[in-house]
Structures are given as C-alpha cells and as structure tokens.
LOMAR-439403 format. One record per residue (C-alpha): residue number from 1; residue in one letter; x, z, y. Coordinates in nm, 2 decimals. Layout:
N
ATOM; n; res; c1; c3; c2
ATOM; NUM; a; X; Z; Y
...
//
This chain:
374
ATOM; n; res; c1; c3; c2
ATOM; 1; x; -5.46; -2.00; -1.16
ATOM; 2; x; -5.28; -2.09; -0.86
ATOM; 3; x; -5.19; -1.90; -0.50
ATOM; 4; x; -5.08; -2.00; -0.17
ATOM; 5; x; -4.69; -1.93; -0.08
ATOM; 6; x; -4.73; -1.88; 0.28
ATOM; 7; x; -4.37; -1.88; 0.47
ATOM; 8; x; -4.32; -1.81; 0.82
ATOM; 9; x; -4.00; -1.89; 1.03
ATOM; 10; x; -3.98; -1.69; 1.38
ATOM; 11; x; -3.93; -1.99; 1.64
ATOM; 12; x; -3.83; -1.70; 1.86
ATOM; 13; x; -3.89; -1.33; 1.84
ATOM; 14; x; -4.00; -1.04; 2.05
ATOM; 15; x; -3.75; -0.81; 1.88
ATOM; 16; x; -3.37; -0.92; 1.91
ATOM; 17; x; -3.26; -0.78; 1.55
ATOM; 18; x; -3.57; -1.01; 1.39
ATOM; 19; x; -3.50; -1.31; 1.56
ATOM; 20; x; -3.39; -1.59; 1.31
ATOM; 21; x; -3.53; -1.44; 1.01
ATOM; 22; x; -3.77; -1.61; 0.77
ATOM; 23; x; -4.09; -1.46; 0.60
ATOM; 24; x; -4.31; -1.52; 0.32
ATOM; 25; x; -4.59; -1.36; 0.12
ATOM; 26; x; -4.84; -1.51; -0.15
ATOM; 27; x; -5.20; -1.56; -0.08
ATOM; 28; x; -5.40; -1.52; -0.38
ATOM; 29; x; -5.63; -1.85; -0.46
ATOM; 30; x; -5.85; -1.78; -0.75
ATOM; 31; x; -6.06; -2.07; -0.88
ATOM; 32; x; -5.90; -2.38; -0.63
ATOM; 33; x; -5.77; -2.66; -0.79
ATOM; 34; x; -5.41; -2.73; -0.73
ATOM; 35; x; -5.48; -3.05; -0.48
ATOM; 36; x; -5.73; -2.85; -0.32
ATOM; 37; x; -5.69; -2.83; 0.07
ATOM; 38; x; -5.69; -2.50; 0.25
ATOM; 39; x; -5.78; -2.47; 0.63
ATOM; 40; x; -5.60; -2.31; 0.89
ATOM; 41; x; -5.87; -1.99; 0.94
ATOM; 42; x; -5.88; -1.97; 0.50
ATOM; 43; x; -5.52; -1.79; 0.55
ATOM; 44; x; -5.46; -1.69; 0.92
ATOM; 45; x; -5.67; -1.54; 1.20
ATOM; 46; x; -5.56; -1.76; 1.46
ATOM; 47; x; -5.49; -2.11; 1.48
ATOM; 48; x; -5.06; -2.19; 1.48
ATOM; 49; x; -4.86; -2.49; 1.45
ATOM; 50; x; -4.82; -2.57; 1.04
ATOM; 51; x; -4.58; -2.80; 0.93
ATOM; 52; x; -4.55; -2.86; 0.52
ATOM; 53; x; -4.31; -3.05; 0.42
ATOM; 54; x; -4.35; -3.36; 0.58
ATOM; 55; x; -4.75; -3.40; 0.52
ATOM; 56; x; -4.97; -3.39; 0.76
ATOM; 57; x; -5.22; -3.14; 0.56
ATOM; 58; x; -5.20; -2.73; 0.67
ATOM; 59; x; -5.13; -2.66; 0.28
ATOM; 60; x; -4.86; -2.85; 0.04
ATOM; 61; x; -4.92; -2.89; -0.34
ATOM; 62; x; -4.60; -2.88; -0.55
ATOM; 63; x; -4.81; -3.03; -0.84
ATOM; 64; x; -5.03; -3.35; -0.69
ATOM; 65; x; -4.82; -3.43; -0.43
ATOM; 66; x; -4.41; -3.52; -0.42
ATOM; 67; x; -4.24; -3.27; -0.22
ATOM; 68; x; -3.90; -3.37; -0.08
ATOM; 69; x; -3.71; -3.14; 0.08
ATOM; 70; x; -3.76; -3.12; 0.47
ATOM; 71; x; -3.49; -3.27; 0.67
ATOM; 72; x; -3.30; -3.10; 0.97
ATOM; 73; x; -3.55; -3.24; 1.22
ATOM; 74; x; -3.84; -3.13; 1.02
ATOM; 75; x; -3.68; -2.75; 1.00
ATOM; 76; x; -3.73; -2.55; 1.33
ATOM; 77; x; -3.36; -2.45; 1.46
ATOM; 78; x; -3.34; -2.04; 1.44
ATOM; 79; x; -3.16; -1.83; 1.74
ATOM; 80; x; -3.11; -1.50; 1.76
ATOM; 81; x; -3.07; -1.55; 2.19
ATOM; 82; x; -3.26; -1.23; 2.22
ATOM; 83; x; -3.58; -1.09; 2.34
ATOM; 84; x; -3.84; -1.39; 2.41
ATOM; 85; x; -4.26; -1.46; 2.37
ATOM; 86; x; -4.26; -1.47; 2.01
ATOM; 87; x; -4.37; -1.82; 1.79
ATOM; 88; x; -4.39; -1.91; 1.47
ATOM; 89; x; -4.45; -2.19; 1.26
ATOM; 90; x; -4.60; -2.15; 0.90
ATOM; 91; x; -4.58; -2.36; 0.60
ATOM; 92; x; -4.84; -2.35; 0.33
ATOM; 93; x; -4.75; -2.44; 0.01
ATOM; 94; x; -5.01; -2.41; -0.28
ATOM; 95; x; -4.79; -2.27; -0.60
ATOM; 96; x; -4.88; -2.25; -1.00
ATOM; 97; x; -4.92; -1.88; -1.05
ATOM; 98; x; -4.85; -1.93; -1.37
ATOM; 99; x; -4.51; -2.11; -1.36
ATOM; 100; x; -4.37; -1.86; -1.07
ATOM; 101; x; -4.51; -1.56; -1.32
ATOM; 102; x; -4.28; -1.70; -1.64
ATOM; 103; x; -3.97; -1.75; -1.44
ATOM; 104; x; -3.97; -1.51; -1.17
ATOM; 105; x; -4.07; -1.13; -1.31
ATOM; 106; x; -4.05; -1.07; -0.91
ATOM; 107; x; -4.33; -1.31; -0.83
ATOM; 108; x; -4.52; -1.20; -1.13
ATOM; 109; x; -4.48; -0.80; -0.97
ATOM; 110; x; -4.64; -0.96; -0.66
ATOM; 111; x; -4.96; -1.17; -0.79
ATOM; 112; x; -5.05; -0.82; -0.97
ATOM; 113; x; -5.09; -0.67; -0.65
ATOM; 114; x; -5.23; -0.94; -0.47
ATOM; 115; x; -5.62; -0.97; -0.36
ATOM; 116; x; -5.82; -1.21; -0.17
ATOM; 117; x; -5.67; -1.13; 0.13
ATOM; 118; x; -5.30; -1.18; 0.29
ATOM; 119; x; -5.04; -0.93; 0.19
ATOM; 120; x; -4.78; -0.83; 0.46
ATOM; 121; x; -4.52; -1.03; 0.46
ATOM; 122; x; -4.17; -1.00; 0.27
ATOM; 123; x; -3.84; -1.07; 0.42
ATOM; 124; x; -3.65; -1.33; 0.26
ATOM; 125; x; -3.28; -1.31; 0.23
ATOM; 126; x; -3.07; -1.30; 0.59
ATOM; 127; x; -2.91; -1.58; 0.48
ATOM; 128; x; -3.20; -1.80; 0.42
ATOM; 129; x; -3.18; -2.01; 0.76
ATOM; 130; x; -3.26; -2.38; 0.59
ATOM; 131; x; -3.64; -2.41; 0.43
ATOM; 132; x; -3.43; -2.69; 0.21
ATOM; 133; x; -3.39; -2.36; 0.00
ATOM; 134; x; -3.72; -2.28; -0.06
ATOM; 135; x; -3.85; -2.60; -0.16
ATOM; 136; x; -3.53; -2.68; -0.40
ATOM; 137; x; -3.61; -2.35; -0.57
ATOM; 138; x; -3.98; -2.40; -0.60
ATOM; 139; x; -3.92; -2.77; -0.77
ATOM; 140; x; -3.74; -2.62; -1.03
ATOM; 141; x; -4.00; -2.35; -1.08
ATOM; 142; x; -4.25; -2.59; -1.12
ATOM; 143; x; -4.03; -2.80; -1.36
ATOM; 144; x; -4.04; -3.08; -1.09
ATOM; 145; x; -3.66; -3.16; -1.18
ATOM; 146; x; -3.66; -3.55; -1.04
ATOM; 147; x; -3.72; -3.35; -0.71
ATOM; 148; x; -3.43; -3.17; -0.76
ATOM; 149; x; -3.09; -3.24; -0.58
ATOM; 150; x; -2.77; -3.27; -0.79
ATOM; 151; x; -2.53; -3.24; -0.48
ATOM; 152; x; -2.62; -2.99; -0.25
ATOM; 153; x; -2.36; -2.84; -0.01
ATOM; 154; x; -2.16; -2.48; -0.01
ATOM; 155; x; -2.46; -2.33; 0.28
ATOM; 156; x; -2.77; -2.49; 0.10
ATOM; 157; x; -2.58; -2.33; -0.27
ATOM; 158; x; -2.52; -2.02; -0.14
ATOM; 159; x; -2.88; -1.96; 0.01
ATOM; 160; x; -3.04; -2.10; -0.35
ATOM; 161; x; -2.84; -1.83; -0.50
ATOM; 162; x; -2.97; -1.59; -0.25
ATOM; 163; x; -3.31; -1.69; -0.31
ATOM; 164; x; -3.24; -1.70; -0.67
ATOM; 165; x; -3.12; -1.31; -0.67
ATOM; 166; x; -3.37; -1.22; -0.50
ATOM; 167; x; -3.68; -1.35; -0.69
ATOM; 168; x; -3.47; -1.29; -1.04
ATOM; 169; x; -3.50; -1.62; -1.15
ATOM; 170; x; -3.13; -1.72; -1.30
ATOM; 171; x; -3.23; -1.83; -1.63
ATOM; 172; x; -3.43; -2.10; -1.48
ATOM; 173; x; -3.18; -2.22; -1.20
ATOM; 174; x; -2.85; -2.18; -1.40
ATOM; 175; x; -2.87; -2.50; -1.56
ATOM; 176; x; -2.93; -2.67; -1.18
ATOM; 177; x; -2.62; -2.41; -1.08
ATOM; 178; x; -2.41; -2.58; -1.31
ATOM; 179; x; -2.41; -2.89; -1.20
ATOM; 180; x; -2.40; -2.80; -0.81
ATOM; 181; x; -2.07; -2.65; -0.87
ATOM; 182; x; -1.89; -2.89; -1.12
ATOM; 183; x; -2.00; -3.15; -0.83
ATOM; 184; x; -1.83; -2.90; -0.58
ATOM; 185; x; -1.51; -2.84; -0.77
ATOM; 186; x; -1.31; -3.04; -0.53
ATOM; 187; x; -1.41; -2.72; -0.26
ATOM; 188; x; -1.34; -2.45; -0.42
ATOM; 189; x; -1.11; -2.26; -0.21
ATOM; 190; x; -0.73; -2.21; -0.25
ATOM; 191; x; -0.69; -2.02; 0.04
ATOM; 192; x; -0.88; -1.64; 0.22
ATOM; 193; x; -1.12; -1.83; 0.48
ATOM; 194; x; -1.45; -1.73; 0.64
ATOM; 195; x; -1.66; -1.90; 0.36
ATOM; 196; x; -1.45; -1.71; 0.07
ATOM; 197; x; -1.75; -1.47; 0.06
ATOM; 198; x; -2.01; -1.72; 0.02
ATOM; 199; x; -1.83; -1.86; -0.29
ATOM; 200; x; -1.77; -1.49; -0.40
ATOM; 201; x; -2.15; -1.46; -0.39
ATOM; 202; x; -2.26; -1.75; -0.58
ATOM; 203; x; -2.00; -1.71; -0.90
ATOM; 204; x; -2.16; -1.38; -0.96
ATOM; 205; x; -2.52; -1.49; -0.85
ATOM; 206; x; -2.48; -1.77; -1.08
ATOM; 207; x; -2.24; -1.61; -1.35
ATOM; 208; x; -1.98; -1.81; -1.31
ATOM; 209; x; -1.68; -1.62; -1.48
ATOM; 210; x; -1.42; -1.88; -1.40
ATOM; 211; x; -1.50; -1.90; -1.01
ATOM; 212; x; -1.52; -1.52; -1.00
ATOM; 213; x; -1.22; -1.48; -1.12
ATOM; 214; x; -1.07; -1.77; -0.87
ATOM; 215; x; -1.23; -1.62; -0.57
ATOM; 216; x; -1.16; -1.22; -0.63
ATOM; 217; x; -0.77; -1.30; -0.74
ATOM; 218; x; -0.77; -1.53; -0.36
ATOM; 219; x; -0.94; -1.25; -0.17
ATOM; 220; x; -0.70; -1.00; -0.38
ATOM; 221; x; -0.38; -1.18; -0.25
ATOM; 222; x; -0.45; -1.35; 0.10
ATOM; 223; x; -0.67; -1.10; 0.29
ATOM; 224; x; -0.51; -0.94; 0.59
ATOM; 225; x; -0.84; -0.70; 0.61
ATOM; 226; x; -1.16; -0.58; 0.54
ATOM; 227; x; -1.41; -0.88; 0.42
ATOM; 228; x; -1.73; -0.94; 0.63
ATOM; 229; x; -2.00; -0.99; 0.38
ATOM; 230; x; -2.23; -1.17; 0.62
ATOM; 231; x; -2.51; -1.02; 0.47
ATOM; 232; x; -2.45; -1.15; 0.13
ATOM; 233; x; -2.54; -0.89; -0.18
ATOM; 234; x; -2.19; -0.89; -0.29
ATOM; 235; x; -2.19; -0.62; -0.55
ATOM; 236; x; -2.15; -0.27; -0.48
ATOM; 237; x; -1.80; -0.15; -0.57
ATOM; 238; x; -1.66; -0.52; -0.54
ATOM; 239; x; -1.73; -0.52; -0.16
ATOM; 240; x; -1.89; -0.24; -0.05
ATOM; 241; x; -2.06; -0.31; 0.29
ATOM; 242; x; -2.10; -0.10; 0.61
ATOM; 243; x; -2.45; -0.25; 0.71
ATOM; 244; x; -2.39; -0.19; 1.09
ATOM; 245; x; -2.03; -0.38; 1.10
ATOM; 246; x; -2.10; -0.61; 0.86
ATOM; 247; x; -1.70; -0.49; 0.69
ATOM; 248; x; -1.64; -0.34; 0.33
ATOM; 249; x; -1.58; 0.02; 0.45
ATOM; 250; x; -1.24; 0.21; 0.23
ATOM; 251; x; -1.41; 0.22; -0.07
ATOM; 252; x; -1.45; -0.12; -0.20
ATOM; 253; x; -1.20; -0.25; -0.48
ATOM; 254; x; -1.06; -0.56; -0.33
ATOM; 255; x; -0.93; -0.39; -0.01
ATOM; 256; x; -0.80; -0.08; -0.17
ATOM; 257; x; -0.60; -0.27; -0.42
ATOM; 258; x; -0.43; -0.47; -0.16
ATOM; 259; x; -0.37; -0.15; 0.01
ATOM; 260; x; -0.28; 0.01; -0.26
ATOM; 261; x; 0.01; -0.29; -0.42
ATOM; 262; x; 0.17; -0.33; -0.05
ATOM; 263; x; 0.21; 0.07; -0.02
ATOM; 264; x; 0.38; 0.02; -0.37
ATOM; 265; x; 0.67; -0.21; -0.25
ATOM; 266; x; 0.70; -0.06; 0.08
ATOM; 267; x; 0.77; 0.28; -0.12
ATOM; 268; x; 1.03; 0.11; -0.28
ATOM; 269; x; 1.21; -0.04; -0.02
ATOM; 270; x; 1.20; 0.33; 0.18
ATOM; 271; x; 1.30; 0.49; -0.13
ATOM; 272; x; 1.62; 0.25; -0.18
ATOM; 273; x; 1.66; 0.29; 0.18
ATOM; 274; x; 1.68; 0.69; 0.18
ATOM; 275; x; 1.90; 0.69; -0.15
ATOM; 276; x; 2.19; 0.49; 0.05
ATOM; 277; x; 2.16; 0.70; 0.29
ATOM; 278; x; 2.18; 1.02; 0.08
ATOM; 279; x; 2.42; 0.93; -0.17
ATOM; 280; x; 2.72; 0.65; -0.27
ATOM; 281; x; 2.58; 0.38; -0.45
ATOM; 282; x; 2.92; 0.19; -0.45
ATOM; 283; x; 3.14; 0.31; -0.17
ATOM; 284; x; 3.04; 0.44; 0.18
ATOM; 285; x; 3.15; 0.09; 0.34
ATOM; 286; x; 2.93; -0.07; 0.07
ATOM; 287; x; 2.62; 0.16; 0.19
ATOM; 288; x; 2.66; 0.10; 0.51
ATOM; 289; x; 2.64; -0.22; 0.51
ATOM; 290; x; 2.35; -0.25; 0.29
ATOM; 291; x; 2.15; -0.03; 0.48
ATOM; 292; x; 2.22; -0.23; 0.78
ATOM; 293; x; 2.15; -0.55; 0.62
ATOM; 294; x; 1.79; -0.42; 0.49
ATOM; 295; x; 1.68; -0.26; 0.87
ATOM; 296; x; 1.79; -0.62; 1.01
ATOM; 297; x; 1.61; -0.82; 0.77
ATOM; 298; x; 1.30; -0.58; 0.82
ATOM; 299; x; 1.21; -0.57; 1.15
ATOM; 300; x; 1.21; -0.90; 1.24
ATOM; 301; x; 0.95; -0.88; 0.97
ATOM; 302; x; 0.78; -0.64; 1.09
ATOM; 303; x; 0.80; -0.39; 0.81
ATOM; 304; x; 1.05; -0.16; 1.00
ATOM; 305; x; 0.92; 0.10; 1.08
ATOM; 306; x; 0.69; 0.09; 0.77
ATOM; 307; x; 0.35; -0.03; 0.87
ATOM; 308; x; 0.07; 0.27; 0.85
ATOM; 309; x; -0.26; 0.19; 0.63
ATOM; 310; x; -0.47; 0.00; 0.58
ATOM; 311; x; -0.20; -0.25; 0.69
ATOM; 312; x; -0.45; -0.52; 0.87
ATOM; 313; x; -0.28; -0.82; 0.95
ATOM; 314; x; -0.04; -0.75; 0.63
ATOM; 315; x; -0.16; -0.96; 0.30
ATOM; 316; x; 0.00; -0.90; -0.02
ATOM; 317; x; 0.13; -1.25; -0.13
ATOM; 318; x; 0.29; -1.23; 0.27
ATOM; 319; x; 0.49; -0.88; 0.17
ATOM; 320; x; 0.61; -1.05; -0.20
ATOM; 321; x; 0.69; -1.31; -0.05
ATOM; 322; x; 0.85; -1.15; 0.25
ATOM; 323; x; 1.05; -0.88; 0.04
ATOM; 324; x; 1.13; -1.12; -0.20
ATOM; 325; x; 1.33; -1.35; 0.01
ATOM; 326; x; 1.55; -1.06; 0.16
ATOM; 327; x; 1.92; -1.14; 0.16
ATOM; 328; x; 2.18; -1.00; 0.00
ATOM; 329; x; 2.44; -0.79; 0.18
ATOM; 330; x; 2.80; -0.94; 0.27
ATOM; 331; x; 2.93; -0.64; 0.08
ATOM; 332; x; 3.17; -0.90; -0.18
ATOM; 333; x; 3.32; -1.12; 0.10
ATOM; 334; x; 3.35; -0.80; 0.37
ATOM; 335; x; 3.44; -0.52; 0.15
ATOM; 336; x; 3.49; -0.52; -0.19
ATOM; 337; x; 3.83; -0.71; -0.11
ATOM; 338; x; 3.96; -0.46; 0.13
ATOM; 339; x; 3.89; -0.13; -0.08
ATOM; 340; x; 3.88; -0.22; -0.42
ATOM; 341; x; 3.55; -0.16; -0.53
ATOM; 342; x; 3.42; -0.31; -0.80
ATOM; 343; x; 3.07; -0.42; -0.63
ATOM; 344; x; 2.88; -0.38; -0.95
ATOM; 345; x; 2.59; -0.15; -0.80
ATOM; 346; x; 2.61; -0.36; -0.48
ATOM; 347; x; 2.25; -0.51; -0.51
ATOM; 348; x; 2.01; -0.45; -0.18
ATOM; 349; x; 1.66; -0.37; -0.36
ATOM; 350; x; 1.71; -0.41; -0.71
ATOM; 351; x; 1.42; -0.18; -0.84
ATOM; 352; x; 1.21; -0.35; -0.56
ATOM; 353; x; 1.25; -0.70; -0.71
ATOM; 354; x; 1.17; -0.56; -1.03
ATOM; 355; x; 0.82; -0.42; -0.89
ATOM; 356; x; 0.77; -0.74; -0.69
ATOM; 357; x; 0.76; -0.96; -1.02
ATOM; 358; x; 0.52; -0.66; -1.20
ATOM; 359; x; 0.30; -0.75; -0.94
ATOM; 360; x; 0.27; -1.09; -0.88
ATOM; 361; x; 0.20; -1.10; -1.29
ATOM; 362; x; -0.12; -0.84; -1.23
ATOM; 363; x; -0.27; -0.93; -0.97
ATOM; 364; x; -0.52; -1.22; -1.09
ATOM; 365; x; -0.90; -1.19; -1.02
ATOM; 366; x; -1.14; -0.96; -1.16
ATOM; 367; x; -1.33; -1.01; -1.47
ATOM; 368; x; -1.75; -1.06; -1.38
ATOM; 369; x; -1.85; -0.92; -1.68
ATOM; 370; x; -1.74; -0.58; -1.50
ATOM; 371; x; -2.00; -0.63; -1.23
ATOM; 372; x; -2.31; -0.73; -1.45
ATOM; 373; x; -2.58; -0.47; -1.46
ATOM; 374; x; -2.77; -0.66; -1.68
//
C-alpha cells in the first residue's frame, strides 16, 4: 500500500502569525504502484506550482527514483513580512505506507483515519524552515540509507530532531543521530549562546545523556536570564515556556536554580556583613575595617546594594567567581600591630568561601533520565 505525503510551504501568507510555516497531510493511494505518477487535479482542486525534489514530475517516489535532498535554491525562502496575497508551493512525494506505519506509530494513527480524499492539513514543527528535513527523515524511513547525510549542520540536526519528536520515530533515526553528533563534537558549546537551546533540544530528542548533561550544567552556570525556547519542545519542568514571550516563565528548573544558588551567597556575604556590624569579631578597629573593605570591593561589582530577584544580567559562575576573588582586609599590616590583637578571626567571608566551593562542586548538569516519559 502506498499514500501521497503532500507538503505545503506558505510562499507568503494572508495571516501574519502563519507566515513561514510549513504543512503536510497524507493522501491515501490505494492500489498505485509506487512509480506511479499522480496529476495535479488527482490531489488538489486547483492547479499550483509543484516542485519535488528536483524532478520535473508533480509527485516524487522515494522507492523508484533517487531522491537527494533539495538545495537552497530549490527550497522557497520563508518570511514572516506580514500580511500579503497568499502562495504556496506543494511537493508531492509518493510514500510506502507500510514503512512510515512500522516506524512512525504517528503516521500509522494517520493512514487509519485517512480516505480517498485529502485530510486537512497538519502543522509541522515551527522550526521546520528547510524541506532538507523532510526528505533526510523520509530516506531513513524508507531504509534509503546511501541517501542519507553523515554531516549535517547544528539547524538541519535540530529540525530532524524536531521532525523526529514529532512523528515518534527515535528508534529508527537514533543510529543516523549518532553519527551527526560524534561528527559535530568539535561544536558543542562551552559557553550560554543563542543556539544553547537548540543543542538542549536535540540531546534529549535524541537521548543523548552526555550532551544533556553538558548543555543543562552550561545553561545552569552562564545564563544571565530566562532562556527563549524558540519554539523548541524543551521539556516541561526543564524549561517551561510562556508561548506568547517565547521565555521560561519562574517555574522552570534551570532559572530557579541559578536564582536560587546566587541568593545563597549573597545571604552570606549580608549575613557576615550584619554580624560585624552587630558584634566584635576581633576588635572594633578590626570590624571596621573589614566591613569597609567588603562594601568597597562590592559595589564596584555591583552586588552593593544586594541585587533584587531574579538577578538578570547576574550568572552564577560571574558571582563565584566575583565573591571569590574578594580581598582580604589590611587589618594585619594596619591594625593588629597597633592594638595587639591577635588577628586570628580576621578573615573577610570565611563561611562565604566555604559555600562558594559547595557550589561550584554541585552544580553540574542534570541527569536526562529525569526527563524521560517514556
């Protein structure tokens, strides 16, 4: 049995939030053989420009023909400019119903409810802006593995993994998956950037426990704020997403543990700070002094006054680091000579420094198996 995998991409759209967004539905086509040839009225009720992949035919067969994936000229350019006359360009590609069914339990819960005629279409991941996707997927669906690419980059990966999550196919990508990343390894990020979400989302679309771990324990230490998602189905709890401002809203884990650690040391400093002032650590001098030294060092720093939640701009390997490299006081060369005291509880933050090497050993990146559902 084989069906028609009918895709749509908006050249432009009537509607401003639609704009950009690619479609696809399968056609059911009982009783064709797989290099059979639809016509543009079998599927459609008006006539529109096809393109599939790089044939000149209305419909592409993923078993008699070879399929490469479509180049950048071939793949209309997506805007989101606003409201303009609507166009779209279709491809047709004729599909094993059979090989989508065993693979994909989502394709096989959309041929049972498919007749002769054209379902309404189903939105494809946001992401999904390169048709590349779609046709790398498909290959590997159909066992077509030469077809396959073994070095894809970080955009193309992360939409395959979109595509994969969305269709439920893991078990037939992940060996593919594999091999994109090991090629990748050189990329994998060591810093918070705009693409740390993308990797984010493929170690956990993919299951890869070690990048996981790399990626949450980066985003854990370097962000200065809420993550934007861009879209991505980053799992709920891990980043929780306001769908209007595209930011993880107060509830998701990553940003309330950074919140949470940098409220932790800057208790600690406060709290040294108050007990000099409240009662004699060494000598009055000594106390003094100390608390002098810590409000100087501080506010050049900007952590006097204490920064207010949810500390934005503030990460928490900046405030260990930051903390950590406070001075000493004078209190031994200005003091301790002069009064006689003995200078032995003359340290600046000594149960700070203790926290700040507690933390720095906790904080590594969270374990995927924590996130898996299934």
């Amino acid at each position: 049995m084989s069906s028609t995998l009918q895709i749509k991409v908006p050249m432009e759209s009537s509607y401003k939030e639609q704009a950009g967004r690619i479609y696809a539905n399968l056609v059911k086509t009982d009783g064709l053989p797989l290099d059979h040839s639809d016509t543009t009225s079998d599927l459609t009720h008006k006539p529109q420009q096809f393109i599939a992949s790089q044939c000149s035919s209305s419909t592409s067969t993923l078993v008699n023909e070879s399929i490469h994936t479509v180049s950048s000229e071939d793949v209309p350019e997506l805007h989101n400019d606003g409201p303009t006359e609507q166009t779209n360009r279709c491809i047709r590609i004729l599909v094993s119903s059979k090989h989508l069914c065993f693979a994909s339990p989502r394709f096989q819960e959309e041929l049972l409810h498919l007749n002769t005629k054209a379902e309404p279409v189903n939105v494809l991941p946001c992401n999904l802006t390169d048709l590349n996707a779609v046709y790398i997927l498909l290959n590997i669906l159909h066992c077509r593995t030469r077809q396959v690419p073994r070095d894809i980059n970080l955009n193309l990966l992360c939409m395959v993994a979109g595509l994969t999550q969305h269709y439920d196919c893991l078990e037939a990508v992940e060996a593919f998956a594999r091999t994109w990343l090991e090629n990748l390894q050189d990329c994998f990020p060591t810093a918070c950037s705009h693409d740390l979400p993308q990797w984010m989302f493929i170690a956990w679309a993919f299951r890869h426990h070690g990048l996981f771990r790399l990626v949450t324990e980066i985003a854990l230490r370097d962000s200065t704020e809420p993550i934007r998602t861009k879209g991505l189905a980053i799992p709920a709890g891990l980043i929780r997403t306001d769908r209007q401002t595209n930011l993880c809203n107060s509830s998701d884990l990553i940003n309330k543990t950074r919140q949470f650690r940098i409220e932790e040391i800057l208790i600690s400093l406060y709290e040294r700070m108050e007990y000099l002032l409240d009662h004699e650590s060494c000598c009055s001098d000594c106390d003094q002094l100390m608390v002098g030294t810590l409000i100087h060092q501080l506010k050049p720093r900007k952590l006097f006054p204490p920064p207010q939640a949810p500390y934005k701009g503030l990460s928490l390997n900046a405030v260990l680091k930051t903390v950590n490299e406070l001075k000493e006081s004078r209190c031994k060369e200005l003091v301790h000579g002069r009064v006689g005291c003995s200078g032995a509880k003359c340290w600046l933050i000594p149960e700070t420094r203790t926290l700040l090497k507690r933390i720095d050993a906790e904080i590594v990146g969270l374990r995927l198996g924590d996130y898996l559902v299934d």
